[in-house]
N, C-alpha and C positions, 0 to 999 in steps of 0.2 A: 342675640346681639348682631349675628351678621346679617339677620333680615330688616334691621334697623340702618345699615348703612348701605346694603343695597340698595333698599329705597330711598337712603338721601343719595347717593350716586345718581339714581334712576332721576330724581327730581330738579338735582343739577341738570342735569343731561338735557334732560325736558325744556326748560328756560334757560339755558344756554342755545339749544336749539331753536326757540323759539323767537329770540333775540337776532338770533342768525337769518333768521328769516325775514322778521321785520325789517331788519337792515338792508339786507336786500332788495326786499320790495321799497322802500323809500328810495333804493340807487337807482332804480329800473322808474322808478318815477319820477324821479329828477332829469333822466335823459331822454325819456318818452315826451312823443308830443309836442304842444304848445307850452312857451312858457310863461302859461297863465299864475302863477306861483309867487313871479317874480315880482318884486315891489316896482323898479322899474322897467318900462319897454326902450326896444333900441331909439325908439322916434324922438323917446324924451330927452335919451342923452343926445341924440347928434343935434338938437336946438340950443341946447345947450354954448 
């Protein structure tokens, strides 16, 4: 029984962490670089 909920801890843990990471990596890619991403560029709003 307790090797049953170690390993659902352990698998929380697991995809909790891995979430953690994804998250991350999308924020560190949202500020890095160009903002090729973006639907619009600044040129299109200032014609605007």
């Amino acid at each position: 029984m307790m090797k049953i909920i170690r390993r659902a801890i352990a698998v929380f843990a697991f995809i909790a962490i891995f979430f953690g990471v994804l998250k991350s990596m999308f924020q560190w890619l949202a500020q890095s670089g160009d903002d090729d991403h973006e639907i619009f560029s600044d040129e299109e709003h200032e014609q605007v």
